[in-house]
N, C-alpha and C positions, 0 to 999 in steps of 0.2 A: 504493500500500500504506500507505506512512506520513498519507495524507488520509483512508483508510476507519478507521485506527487512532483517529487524531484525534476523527471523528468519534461513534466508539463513546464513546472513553474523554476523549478531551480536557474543557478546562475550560470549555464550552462545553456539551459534554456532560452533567456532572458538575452543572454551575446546572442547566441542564434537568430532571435526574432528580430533584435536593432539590426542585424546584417540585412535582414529580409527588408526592412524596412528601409534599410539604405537603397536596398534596389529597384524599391518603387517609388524613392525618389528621382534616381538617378532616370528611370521609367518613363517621370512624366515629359521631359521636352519632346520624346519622340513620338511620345501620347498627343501632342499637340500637334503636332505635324500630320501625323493620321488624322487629327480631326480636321484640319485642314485640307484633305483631300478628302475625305469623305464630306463632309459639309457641301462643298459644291457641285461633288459628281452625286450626291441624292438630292440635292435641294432643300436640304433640311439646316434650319434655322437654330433647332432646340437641342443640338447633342447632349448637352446634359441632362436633359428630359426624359433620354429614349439609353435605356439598359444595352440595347442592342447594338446601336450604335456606338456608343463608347466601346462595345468588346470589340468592335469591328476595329478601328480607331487604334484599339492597345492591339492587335493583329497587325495592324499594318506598319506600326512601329517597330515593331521585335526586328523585320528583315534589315532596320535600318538600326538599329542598335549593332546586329552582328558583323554591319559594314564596318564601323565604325571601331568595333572592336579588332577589325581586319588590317585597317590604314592603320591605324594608330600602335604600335608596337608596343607602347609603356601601358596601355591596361593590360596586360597580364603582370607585370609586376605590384600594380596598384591594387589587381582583385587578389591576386596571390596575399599582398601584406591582408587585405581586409580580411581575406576567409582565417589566414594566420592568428591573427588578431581577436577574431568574434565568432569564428565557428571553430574551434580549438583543434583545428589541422596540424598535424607534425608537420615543424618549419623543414625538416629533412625529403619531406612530401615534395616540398613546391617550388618551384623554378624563381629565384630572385630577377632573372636577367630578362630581359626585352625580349617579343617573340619574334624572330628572325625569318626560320625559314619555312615553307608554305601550311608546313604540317602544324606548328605552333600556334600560328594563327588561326589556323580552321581550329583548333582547339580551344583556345582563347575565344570565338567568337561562339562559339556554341558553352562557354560557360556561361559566358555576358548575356548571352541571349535567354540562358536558365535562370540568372539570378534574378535579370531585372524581370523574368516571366513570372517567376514563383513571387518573386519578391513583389511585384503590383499587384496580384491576386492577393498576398496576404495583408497586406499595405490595406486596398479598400477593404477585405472584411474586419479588419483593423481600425476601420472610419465609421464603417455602416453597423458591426454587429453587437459593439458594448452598448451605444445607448439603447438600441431597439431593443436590447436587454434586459438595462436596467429600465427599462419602462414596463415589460412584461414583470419584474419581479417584485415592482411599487403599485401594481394594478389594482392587487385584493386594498391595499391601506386605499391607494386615492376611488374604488369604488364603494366601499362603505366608511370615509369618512366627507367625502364631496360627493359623493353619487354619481360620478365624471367618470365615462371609459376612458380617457385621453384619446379621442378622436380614431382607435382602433375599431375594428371591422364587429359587428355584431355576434360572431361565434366565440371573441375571446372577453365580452362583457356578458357573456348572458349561461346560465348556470353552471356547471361546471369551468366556465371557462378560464374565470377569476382567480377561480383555488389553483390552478391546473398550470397557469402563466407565470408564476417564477419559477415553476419547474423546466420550462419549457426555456425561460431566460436565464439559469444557471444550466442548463443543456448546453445551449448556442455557446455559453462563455468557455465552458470545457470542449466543446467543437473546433471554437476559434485556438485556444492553447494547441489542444490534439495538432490542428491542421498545422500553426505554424512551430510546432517540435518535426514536426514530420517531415516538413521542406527542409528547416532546419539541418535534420541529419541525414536528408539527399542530399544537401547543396554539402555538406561536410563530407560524406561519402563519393562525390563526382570529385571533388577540388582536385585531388591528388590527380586523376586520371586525365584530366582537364588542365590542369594548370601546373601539372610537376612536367620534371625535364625531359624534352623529346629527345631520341638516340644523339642527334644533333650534338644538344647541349649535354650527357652527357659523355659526349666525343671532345667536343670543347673542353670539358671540366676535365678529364682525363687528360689532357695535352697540356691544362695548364696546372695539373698536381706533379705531371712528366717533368717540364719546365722546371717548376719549385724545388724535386729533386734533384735535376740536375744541377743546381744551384747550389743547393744542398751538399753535394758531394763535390763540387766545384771546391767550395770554402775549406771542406773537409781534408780536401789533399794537400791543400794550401797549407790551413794548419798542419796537418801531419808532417810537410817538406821542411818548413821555416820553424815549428818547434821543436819536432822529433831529433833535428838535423842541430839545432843547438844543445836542444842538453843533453845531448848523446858528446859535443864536443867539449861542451862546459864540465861534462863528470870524467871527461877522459885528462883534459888539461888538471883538473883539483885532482884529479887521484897522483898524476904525474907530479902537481905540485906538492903535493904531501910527503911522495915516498924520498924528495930529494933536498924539503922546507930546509934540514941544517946543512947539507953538505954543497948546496949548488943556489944561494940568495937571486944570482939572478935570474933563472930560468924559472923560479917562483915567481919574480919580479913577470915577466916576459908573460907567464902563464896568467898571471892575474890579469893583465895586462887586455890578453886576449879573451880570457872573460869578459870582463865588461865592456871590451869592443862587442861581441858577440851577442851579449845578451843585450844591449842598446841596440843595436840592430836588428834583433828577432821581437824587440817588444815594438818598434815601429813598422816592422810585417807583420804584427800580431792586430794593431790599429789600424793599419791597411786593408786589411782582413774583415777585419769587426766592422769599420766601416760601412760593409756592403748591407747591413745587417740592418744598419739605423735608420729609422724611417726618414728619407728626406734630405741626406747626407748622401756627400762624396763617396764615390766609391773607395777614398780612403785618404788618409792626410800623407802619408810618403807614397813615394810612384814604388811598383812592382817592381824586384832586383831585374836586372836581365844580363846576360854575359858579356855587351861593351861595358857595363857599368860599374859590374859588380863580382865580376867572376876570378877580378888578381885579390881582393879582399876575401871571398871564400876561401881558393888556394891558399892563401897566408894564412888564414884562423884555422883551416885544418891541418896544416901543418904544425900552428901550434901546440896543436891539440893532441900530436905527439907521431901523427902520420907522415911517412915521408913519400911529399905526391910530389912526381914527376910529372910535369904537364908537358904538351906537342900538340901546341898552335897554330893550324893550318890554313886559318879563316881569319878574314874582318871581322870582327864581332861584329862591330858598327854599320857593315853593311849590309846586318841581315834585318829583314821585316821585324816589326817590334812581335808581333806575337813570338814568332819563331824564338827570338831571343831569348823573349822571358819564358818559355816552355823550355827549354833548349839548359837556360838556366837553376833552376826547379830538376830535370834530369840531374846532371851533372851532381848538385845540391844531392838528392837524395843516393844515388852512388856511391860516394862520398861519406854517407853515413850510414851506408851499409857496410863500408870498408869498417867505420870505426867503430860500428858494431859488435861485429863477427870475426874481424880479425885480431884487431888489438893494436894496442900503441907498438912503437917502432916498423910498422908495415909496410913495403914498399906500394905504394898503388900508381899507376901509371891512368893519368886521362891525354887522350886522342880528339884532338875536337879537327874535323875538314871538311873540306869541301867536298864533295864525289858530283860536281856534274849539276843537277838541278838538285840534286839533296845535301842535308847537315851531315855528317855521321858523326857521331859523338860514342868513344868507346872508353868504357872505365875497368881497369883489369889489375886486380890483386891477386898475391898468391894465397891459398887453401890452409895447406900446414895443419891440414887434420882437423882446421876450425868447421864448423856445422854450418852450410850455406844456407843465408838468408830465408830460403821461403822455409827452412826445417826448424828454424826460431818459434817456438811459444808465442799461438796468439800476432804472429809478426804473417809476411808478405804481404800487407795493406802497400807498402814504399813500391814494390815492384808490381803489385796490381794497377797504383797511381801511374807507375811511368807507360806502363800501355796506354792507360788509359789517355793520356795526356796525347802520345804519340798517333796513335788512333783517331781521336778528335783530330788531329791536322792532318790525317791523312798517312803517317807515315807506319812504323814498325816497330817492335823493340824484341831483344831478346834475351835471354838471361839465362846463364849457366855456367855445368865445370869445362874447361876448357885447357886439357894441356896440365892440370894441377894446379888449376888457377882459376878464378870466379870471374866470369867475363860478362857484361852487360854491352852492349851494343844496340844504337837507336838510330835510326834512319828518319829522316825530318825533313818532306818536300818544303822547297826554300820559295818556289813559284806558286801563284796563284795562293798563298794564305793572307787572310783576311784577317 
């Protein structure tokens, strides 16, 4: 009993009905248009007179509501918040975005066409059926206290008709509830189908979650190349400084040194980075390292770091495309710390950077010594999934392995046509 109450009048009910209500408001301009064409092709003066005519009138409006709902792109976002709003549709239901392509709109015009239909229906017996109502259920008091039928028809003044007419006007009030819960939880029950995302949009919404990961894992390698790549150098230089602090001042000296050259420069690629992140912000406050810029300060910090890299410089840095550079640099970078990883201080690691033709080739090659090669590291080969990854997006190649008794990486990097 108290669930069918709920249902009639509850607040649940009650958003339902103002929706309904919005829609035969929204209803009437195109109610007046219909009566403007009916008015003169019948020759009828009194539309509001004639029951018939007005239905006709609200018929001939609905095909011009579902135009309008057609041209016009942003009613499906504006009926979407409403039904969201007041017919309590899961916001996950409904399409927020503009209807675009042919199917969305046929969709969208046949919601518009249902709301503002159910919704003027409910609307006038929303006008016409509480007073006629409450006048059947004040009849018995004002016929035996005025002796007045209130100007109704002679079978609802004259013997039982008296007693019999509030029943009949708390009938109609429970009618009028009943009818608008029931549109009510049509128009709640189409929304979704009507006004959630056509394959379209969630085609679009897929390409733009694609996008946000890709972005995603963009940042990720970033971080993983410019942090991983430092404190992999910062813990190999403090442990070298440690084991040598009384017998050799300056190479602690030298080691410190390179610390915080290192770590000032990974905390302004750390900002760089973070940057992308901030709503409305630069893509970062220091530029991207790239190999004219920044590739004899790498060399130097990891050498400090207690590796001895042999570099063979075969190329302009300078006169490669900036992407290629800073990718190219990032390589190199992660290499690098794969040597001081896995092999250890005093290493010899040899990097190869040239030209081959329209491509970079960049090759980093240390020797093994029984050390565990990177991708067999614990939770490790993210660095070398990165550098495919990297190498791939421009098009080029990478490869990774033992080579000879020695850990070889080799990346191939078209120099033409990158953007």
């Amino acid at each position: 009993m108290s669930g069918g109450v709920r249902g009639l009048f509850g607040r649940r009910a009650r958003r339902r009905w103002i929706h309904l209500i919005l829609g035969g408001a929204l209803a009437m301009p195109y109610v007046f248009v219909g009566q403007v064409v009916v008015g003169p092709a019948l020759d009828s003066r009194y539309l509001f007179g004639d029951l018939r005519l007005q239905l006709l009138s609200f018929a001939l409006g609905l095909p011009l509501a579902a135009l309008t709902a057609a041209v016009f792109p942003m009613t499906r976002p504006l009926e979407a918040g409403a039904a969201r709003a007041l017919c309590g549709v899961d916001p996950n239901a409904l399409s927020p975005d503009p209807a675009r392509d042919r199917a969305a709109r046929g969709r969208t015009a046949a919601w518009f066409v249902l709301h503002l239909g159910l919704g003027g229906i409910v609307s006038g017996m929303s006008l016409a059926v509480p007073p006629f109502a409450v006048v059947l259920i004040v009849l018995p008091l004002c016929a035996g206290l005025f002796g007045t039928g209130l100007g109704l028809p002679g079978v609802l003044t004259h013997g039982w008709g008296p007693a019999l007419a509030p029943v009949a006007g708390l009938a109609m009030l429970l009618a009028l509830a009943g009818c608008a819960a029931g549109c009510g939880a049509l128009l709640a029950r189409w929304a979704p189908a009507l006004l959630g995302p056509t394959p379209g949009d969630r085609l679009a919404a897929a390409e733009a979650r694609a996008a946000d990961l890709a972005v995603r894992n963009r940042l990720a390698r970033e971080l993983h190349d410019s942090v991983g790549h430092a404190l992999s150098a910062v813990t190999l230089q403090a442990s070298a400084a440690r084991r040598v602090l009384d017998s050799d001042p300056e190479f602690v000296r030298e080691a410190l040194a390179a610390i915080e050259d290192t770590t000032r420069r990974t905390v302004g690629e750390l900002d760089a980075v973070l940057g992308v992140l901030r709503a409305g912000d630069a893509p970062g406050t220091a530029p991207a390292p790239t190999l004219a810029a920044d590739l004899d300060g790498l060399l130097r910090r990891t050498g400090a770091g207690g590796l001895r890299v042999r570099a063979d410089i075969r190329v302009d840095p300078a006169a490669l495309p900036d992407l290629v550079s800073r990718e190219a640099y990032r390589i190199v970078q992660e290499g690098l710390s794969n040597a001081l990883r896995h092999a250890g201080a005093g290493t010899p690691v040899a990097v190869r950077i040239a030209s081959g033709g329209a491509h970079l080739e960049i090759t980093v090659t240390n020797p093994l010594d029984g050390a565990p090669v990177p991708a067999a590291r614990p939770g490790g080969g993210h660095g070398l999934r990165g550098i495919a990854d990297r190498a791939r997006l421009l098009g080029g190649t990478a490869e990774a392995g033992r080579a000879d008794g020695a850990w070889r990486l080799h990346v191939r990097l078209p120099t033409r046509g990158s953007a």
